[in-house]
HTML snippet that shows the backbone in 3Dmol.js (N, CA, C, O; Angstrom):
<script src="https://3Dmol.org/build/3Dmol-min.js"></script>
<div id="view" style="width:600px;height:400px;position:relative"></div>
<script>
const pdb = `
ATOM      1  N   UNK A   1       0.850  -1.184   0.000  1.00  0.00           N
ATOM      2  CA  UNK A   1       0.000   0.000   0.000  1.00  0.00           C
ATOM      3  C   UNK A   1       0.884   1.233   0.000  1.00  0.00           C
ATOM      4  O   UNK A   1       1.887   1.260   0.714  1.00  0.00           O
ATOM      5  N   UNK A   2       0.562   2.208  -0.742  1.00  0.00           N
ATOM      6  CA  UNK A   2       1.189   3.343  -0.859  1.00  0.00           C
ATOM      7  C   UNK A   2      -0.078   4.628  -0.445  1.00  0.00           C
ATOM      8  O   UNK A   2       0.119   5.797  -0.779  1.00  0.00           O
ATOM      9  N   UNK A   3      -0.739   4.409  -0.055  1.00  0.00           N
ATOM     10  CA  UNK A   3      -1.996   5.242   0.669  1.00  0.00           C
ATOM     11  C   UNK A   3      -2.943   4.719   1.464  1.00  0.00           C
ATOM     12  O   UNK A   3      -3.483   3.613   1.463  1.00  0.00           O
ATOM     13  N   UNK A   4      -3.117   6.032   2.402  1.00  0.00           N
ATOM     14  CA  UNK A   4      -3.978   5.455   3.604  1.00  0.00           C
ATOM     15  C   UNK A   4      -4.983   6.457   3.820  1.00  0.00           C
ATOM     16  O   UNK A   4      -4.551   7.609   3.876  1.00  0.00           O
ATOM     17  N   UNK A   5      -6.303   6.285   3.963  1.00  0.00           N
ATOM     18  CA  UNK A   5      -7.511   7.347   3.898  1.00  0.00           C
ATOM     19  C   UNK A   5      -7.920   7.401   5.018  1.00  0.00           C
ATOM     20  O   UNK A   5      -8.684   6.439   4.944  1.00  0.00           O
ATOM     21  N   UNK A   6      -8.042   7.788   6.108  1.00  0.00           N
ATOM     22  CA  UNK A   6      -8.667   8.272   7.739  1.00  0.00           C
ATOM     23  C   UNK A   6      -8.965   9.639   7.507  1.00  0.00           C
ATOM     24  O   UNK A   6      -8.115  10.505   7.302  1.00  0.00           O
ATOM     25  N   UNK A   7     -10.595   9.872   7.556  1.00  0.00           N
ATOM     26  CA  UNK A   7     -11.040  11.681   7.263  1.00  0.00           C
ATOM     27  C   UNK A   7     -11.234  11.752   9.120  1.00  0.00           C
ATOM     28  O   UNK A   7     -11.474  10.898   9.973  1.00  0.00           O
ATOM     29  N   UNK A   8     -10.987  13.230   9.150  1.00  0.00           N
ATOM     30  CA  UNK A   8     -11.597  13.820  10.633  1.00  0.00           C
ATOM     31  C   UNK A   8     -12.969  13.371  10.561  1.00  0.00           C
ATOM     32  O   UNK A   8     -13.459  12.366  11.076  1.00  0.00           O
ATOM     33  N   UNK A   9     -13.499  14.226   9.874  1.00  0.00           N
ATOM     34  CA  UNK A   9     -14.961  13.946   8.822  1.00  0.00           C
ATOM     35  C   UNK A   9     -15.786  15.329   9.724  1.00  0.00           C
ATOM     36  O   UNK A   9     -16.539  16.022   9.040  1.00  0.00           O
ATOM     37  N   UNK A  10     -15.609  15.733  11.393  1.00  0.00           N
ATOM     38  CA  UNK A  10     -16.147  17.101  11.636  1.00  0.00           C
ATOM     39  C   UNK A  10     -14.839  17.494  12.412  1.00  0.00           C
ATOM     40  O   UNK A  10     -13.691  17.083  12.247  1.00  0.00           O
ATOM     41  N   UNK A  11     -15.454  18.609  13.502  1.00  0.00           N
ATOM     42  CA  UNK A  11     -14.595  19.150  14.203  1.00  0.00           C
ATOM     43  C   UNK A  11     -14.354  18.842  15.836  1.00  0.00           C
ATOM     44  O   UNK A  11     -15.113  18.310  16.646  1.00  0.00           O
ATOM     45  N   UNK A  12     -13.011  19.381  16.000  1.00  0.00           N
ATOM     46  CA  UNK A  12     -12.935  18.542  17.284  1.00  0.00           C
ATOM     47  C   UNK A  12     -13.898  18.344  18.166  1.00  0.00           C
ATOM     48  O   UNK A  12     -14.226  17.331  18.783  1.00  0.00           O
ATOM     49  N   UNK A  13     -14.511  19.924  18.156  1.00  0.00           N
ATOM     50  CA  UNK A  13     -16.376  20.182  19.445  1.00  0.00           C
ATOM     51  C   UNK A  13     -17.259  19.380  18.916  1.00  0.00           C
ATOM     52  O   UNK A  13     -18.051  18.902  19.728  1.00  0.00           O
ATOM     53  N   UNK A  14     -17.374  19.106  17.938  1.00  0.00           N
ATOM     54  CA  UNK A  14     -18.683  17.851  17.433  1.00  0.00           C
ATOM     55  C   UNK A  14     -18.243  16.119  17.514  1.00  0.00           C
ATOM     56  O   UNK A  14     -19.065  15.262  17.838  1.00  0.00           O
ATOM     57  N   UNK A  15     -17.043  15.864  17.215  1.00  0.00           N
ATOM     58  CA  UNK A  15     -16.404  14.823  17.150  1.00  0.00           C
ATOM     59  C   UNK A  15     -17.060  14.208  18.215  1.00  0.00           C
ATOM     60  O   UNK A  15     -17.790  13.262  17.920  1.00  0.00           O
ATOM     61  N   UNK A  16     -16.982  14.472  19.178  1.00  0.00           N
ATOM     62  CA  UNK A  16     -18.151  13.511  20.069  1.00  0.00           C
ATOM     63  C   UNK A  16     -19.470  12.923  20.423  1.00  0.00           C
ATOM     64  O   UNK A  16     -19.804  11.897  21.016  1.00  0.00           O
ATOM     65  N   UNK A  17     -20.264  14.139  19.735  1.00  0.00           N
ATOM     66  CA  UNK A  17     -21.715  13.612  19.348  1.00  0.00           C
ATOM     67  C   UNK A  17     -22.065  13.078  18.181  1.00  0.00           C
ATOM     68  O   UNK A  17     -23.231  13.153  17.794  1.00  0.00           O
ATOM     69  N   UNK A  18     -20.824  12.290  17.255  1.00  0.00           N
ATOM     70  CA  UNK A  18     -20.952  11.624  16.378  1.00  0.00           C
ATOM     71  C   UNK A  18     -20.308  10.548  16.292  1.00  0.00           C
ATOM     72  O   UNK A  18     -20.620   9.721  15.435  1.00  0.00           O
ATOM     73  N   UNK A  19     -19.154  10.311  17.265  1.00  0.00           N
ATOM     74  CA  UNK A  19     -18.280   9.555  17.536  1.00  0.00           C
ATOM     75  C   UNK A  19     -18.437   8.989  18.708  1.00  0.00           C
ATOM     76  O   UNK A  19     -19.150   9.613  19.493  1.00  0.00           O
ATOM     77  N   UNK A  20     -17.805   7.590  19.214  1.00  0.00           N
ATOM     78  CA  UNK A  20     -18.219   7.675  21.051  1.00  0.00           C
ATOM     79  C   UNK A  20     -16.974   5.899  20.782  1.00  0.00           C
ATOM     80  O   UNK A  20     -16.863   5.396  21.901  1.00  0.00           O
ATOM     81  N   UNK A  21     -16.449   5.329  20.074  1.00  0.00           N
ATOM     82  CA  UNK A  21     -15.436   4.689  20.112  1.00  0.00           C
ATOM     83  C   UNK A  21     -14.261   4.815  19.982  1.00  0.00           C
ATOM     84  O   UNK A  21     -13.594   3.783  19.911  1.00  0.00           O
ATOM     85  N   UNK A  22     -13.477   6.346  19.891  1.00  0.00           N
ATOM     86  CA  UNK A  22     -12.365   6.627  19.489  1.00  0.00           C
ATOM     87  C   UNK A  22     -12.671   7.882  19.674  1.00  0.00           C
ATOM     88  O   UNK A  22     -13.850   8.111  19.945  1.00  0.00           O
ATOM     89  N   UNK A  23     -11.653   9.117  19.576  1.00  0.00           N
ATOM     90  CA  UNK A  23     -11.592  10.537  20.307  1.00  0.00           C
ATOM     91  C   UNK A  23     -10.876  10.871  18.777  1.00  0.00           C
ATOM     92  O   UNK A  23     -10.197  10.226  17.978  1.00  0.00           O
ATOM     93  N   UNK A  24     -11.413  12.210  18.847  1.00  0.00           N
ATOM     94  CA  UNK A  24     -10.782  12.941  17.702  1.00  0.00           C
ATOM     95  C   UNK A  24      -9.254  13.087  17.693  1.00  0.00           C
ATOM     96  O   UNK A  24      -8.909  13.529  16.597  1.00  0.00           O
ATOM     97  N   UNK A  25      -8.058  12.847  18.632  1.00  0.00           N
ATOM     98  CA  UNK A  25      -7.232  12.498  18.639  1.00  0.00           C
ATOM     99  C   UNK A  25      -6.579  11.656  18.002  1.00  0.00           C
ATOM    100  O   UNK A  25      -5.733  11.882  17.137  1.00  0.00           O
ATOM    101  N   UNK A  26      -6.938  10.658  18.396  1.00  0.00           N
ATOM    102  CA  UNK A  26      -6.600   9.428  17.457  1.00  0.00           C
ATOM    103  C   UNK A  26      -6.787   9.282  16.308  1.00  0.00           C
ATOM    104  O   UNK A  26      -6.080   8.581  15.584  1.00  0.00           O
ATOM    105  N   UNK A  27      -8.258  10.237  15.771  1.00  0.00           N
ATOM    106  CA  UNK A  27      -7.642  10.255  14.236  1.00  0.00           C
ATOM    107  C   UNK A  27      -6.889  10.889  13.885  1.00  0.00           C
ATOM    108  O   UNK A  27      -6.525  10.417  12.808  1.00  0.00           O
ATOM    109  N   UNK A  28      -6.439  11.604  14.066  1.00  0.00           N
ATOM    110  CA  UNK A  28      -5.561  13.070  13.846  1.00  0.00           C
ATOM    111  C   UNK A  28      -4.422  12.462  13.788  1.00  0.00           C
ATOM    112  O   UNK A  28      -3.652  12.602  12.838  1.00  0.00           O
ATOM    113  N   UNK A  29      -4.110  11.460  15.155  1.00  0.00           N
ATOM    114  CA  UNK A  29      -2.489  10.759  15.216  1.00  0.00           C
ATOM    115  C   UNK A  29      -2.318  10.037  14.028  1.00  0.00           C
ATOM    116  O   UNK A  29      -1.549  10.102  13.069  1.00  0.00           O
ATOM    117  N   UNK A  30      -3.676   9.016  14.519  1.00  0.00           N
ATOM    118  CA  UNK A  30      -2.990   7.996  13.059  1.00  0.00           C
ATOM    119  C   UNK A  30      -2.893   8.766  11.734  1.00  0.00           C
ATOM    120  O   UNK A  30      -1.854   8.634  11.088  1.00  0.00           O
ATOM    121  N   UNK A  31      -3.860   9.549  11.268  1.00  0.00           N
ATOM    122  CA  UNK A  31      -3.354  10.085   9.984  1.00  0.00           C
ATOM    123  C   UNK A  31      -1.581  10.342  10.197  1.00  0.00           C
ATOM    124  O   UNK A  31      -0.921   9.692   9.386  1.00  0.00           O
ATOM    125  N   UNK A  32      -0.876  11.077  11.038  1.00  0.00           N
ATOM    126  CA  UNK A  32       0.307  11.277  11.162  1.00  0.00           C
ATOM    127  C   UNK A  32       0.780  10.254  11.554  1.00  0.00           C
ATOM    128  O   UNK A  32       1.974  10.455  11.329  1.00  0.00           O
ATOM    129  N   UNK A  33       0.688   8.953  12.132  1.00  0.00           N
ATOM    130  CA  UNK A  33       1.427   8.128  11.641  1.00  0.00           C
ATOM    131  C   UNK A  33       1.563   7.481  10.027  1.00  0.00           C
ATOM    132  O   UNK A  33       2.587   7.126   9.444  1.00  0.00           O
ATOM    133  N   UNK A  34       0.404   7.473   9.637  1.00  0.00           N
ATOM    134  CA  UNK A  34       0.571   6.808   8.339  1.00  0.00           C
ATOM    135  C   UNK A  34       1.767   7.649   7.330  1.00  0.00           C
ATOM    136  O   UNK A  34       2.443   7.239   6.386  1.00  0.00           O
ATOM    137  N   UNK A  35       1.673   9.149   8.076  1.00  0.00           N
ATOM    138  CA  UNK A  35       2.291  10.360   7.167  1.00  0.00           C
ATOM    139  C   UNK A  35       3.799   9.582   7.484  1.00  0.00           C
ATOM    140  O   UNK A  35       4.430   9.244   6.483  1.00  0.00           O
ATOM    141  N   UNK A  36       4.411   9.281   8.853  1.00  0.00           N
ATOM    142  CA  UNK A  36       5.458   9.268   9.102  1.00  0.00           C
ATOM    143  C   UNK A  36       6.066   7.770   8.532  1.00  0.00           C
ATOM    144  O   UNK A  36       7.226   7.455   8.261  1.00  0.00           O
ATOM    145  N   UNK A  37       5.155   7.202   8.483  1.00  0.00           N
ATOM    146  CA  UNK A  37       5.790   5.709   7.759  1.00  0.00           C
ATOM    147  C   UNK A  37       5.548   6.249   6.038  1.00  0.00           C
ATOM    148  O   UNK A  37       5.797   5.399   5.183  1.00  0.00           O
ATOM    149  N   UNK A  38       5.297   6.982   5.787  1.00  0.00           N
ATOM    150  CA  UNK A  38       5.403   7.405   4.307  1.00  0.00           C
ATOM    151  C   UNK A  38       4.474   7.336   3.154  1.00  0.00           C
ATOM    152  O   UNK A  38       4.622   7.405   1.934  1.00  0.00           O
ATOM    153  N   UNK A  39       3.280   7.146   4.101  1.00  0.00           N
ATOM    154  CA  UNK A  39       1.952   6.817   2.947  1.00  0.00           C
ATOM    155  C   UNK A  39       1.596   8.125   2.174  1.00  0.00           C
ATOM    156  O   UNK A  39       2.399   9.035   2.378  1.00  0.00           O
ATOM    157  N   UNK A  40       0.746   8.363   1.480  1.00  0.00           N
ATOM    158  CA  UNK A  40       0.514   9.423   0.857  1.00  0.00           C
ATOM    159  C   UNK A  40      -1.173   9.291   1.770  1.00  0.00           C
ATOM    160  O   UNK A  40      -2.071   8.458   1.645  1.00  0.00           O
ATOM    161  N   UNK A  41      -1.067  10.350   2.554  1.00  0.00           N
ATOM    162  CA  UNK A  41      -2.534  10.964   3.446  1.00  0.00           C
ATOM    163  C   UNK A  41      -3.625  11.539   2.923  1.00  0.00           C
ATOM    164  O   UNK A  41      -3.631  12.580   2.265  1.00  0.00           O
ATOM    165  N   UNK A  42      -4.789  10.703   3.277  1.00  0.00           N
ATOM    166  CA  UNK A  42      -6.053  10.848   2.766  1.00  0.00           C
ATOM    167  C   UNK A  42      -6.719  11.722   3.782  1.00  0.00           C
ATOM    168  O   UNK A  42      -6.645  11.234   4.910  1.00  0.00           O
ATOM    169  N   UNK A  43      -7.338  12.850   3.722  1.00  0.00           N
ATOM    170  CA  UNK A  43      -8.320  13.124   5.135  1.00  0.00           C
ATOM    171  C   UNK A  43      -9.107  14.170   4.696  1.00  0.00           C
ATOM    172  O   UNK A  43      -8.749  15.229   4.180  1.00  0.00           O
ATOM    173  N   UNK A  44     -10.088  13.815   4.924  1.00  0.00           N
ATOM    174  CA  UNK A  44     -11.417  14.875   5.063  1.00  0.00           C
ATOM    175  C   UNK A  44     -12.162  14.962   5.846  1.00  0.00           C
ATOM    176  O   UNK A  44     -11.935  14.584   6.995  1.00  0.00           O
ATOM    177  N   UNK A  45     -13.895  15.774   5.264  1.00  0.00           N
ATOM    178  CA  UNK A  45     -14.466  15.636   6.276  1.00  0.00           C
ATOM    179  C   UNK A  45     -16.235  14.904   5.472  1.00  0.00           C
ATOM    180  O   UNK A  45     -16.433  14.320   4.407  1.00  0.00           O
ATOM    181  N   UNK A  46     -17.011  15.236   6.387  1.00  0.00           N
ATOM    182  CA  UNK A  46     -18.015  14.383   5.746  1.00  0.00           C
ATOM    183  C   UNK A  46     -19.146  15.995   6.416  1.00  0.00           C
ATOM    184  O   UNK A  46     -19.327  16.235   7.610  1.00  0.00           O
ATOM    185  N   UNK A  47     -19.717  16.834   5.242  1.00  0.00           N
ATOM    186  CA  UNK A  47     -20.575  17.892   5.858  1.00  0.00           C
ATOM    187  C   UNK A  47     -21.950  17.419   6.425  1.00  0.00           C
ATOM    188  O   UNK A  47     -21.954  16.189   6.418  1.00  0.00           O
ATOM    189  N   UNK A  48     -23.080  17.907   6.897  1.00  0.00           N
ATOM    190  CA  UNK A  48     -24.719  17.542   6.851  1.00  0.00           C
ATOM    191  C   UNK A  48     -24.780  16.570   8.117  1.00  0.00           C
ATOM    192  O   UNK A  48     -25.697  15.756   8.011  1.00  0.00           O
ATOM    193  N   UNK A  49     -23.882  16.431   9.520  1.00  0.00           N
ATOM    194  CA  UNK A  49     -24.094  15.865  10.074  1.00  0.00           C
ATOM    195  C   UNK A  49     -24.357  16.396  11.759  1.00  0.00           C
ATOM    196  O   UNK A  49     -23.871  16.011  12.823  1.00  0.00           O
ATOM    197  N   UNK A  50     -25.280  17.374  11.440  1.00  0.00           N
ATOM    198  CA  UNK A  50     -25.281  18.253  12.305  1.00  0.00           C
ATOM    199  C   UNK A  50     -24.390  19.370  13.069  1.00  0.00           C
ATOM    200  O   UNK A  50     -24.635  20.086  14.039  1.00  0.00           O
ATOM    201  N   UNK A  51     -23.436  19.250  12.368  1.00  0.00           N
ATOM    202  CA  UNK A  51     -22.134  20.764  12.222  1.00  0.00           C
ATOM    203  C   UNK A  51     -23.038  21.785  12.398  1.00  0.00           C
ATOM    204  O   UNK A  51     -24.246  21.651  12.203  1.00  0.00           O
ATOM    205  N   UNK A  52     -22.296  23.197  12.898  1.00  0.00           N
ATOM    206  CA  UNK A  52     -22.304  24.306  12.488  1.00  0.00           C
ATOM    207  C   UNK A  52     -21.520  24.809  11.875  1.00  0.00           C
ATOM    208  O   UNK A  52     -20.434  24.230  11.907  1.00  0.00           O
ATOM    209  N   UNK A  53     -21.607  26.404  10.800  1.00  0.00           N
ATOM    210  CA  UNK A  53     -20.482  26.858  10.413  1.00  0.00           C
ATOM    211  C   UNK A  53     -19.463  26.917  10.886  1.00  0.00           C
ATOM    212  O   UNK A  53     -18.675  27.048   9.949  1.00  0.00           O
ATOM    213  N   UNK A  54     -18.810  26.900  12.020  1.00  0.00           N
ATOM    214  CA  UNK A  54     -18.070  27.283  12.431  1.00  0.00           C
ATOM    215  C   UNK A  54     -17.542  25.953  12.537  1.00  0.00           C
ATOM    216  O   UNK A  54     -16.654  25.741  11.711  1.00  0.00           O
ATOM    217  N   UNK A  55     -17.830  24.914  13.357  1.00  0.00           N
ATOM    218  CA  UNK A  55     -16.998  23.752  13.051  1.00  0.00           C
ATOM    219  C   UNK A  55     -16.658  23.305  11.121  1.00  0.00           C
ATOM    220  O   UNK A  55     -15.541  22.946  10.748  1.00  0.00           O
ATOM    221  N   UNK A  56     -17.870  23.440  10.153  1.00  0.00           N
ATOM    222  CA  UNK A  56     -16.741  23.079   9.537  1.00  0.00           C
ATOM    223  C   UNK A  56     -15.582  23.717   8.858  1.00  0.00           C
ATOM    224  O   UNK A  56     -14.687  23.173   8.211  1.00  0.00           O
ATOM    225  N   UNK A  57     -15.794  25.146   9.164  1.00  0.00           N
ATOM    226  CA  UNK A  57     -14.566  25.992   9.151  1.00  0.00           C
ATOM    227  C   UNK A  57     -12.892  25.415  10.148  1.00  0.00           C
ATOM    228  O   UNK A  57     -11.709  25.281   9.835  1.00  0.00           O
ATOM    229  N   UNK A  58     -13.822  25.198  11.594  1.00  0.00           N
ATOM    230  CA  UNK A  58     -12.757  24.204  12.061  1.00  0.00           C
ATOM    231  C   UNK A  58     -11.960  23.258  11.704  1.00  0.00           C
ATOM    232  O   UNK A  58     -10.733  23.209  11.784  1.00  0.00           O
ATOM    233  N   UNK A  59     -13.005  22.200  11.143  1.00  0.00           N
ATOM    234  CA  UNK A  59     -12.425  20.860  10.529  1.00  0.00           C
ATOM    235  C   UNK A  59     -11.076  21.250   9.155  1.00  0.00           C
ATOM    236  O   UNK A  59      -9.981  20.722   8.962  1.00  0.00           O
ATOM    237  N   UNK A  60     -11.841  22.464   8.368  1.00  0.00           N
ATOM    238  CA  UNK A  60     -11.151  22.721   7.208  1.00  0.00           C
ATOM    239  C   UNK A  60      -9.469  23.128   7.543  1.00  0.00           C
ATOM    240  O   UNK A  60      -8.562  22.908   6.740  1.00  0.00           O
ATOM    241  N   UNK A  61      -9.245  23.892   9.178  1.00  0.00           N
ATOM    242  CA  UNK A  61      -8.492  25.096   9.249  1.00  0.00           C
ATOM    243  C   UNK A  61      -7.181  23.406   9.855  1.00  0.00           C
ATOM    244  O   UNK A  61      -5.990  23.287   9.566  1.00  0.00           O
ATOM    245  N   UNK A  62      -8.080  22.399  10.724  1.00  0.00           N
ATOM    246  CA  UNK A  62      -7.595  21.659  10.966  1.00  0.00           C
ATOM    247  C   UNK A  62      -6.895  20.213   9.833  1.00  0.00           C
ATOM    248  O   UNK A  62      -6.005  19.365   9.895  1.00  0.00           O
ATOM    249  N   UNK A  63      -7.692  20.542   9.125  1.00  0.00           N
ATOM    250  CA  UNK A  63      -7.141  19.511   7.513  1.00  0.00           C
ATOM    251  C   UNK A  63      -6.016  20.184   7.369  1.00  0.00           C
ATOM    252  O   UNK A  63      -4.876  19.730   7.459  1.00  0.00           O
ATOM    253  N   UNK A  64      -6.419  21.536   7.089  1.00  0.00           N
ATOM    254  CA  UNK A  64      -4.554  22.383   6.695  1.00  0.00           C
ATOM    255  C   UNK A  64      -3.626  21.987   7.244  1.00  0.00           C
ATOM    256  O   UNK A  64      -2.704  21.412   6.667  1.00  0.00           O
ATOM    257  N   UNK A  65      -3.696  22.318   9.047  1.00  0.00           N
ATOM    258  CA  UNK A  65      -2.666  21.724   9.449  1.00  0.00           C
ATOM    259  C   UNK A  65      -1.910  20.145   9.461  1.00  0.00           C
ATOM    260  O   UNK A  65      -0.801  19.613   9.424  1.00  0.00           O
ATOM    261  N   UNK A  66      -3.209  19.867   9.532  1.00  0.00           N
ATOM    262  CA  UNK A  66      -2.522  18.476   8.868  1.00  0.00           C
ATOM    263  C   UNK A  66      -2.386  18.518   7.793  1.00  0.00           C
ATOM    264  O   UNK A  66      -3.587  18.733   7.630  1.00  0.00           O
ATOM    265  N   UNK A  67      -2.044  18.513   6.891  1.00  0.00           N
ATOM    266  CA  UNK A  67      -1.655  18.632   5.201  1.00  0.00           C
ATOM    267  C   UNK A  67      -1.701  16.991   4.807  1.00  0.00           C
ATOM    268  O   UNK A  67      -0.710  16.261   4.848  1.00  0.00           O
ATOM    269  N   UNK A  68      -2.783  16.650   4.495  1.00  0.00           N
ATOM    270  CA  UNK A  68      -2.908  14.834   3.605  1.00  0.00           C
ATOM    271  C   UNK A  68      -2.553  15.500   2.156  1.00  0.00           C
ATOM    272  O   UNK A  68      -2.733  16.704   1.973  1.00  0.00           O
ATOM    273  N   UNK A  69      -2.094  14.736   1.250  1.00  0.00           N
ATOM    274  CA  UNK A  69      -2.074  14.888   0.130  1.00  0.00           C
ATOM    275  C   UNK A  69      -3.439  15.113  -0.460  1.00  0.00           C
ATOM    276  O   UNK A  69      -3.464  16.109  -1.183  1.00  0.00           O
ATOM    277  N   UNK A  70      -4.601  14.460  -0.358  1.00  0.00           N
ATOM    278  CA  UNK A  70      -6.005  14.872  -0.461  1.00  0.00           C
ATOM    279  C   UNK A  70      -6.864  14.587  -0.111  1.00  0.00           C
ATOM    280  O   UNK A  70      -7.112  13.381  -0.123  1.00  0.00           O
ATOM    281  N   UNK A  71      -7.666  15.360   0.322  1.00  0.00           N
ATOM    282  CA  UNK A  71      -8.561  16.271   1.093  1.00  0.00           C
ATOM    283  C   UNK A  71     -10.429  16.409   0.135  1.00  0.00           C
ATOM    284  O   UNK A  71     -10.947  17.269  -0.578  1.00  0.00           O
ATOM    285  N   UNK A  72     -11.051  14.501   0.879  1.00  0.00           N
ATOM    286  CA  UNK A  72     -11.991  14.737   0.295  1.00  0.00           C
ATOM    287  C   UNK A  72     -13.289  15.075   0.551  1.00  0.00           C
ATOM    288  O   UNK A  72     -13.350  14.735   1.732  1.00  0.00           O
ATOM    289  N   UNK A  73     -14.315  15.482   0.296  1.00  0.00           N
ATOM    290  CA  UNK A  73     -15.194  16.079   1.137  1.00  0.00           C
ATOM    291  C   UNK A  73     -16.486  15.924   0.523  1.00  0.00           C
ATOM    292  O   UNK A  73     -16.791  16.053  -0.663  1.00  0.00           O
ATOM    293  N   UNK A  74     -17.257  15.601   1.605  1.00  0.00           N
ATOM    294  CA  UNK A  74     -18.666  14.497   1.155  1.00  0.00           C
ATOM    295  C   UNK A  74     -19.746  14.909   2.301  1.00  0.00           C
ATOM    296  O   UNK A  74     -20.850  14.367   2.332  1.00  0.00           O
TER     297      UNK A  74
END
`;
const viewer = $3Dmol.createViewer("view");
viewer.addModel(pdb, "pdb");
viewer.setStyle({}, {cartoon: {color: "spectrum"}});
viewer.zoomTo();
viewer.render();
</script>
């Protein structure tokens, strides 16, 4: 494998009322591990899931910093 896809999919303040087996952390890491073993990084987010503007402005400001090679959004 030469790519690995893990999206945030919202933002860290929502990540929990959509999530409840894993912490927005951990995706965030593993995407950066996959980065550090050398995969080419998949990550997005997934909109319409009860977000507000402002989180997915979050999620977006937070994709940047993580920099995946691409960034898909659904």
């Amino acid at each position: 494998a030469d790519a690995y896809n893990h999206n945030l999919n919202t933002s860290e303040e929502t990540y929990g009322a959509i999530t409840t087996t894993h912490t927005y952390a951990d995706r965030v890491e593993t995407v950066q591990q996959a980065q550090a073993a050398g995969l080419s990084a998949c990550s997005g987010l997934i909109a319409g899931m009860g977000e507000s503007d402002k989180d997915l402005v979050d999620v977006v400001f937070a994709l940047r910093d993580l920099d995946p090679d691409s960034v898909p959004v659904n």
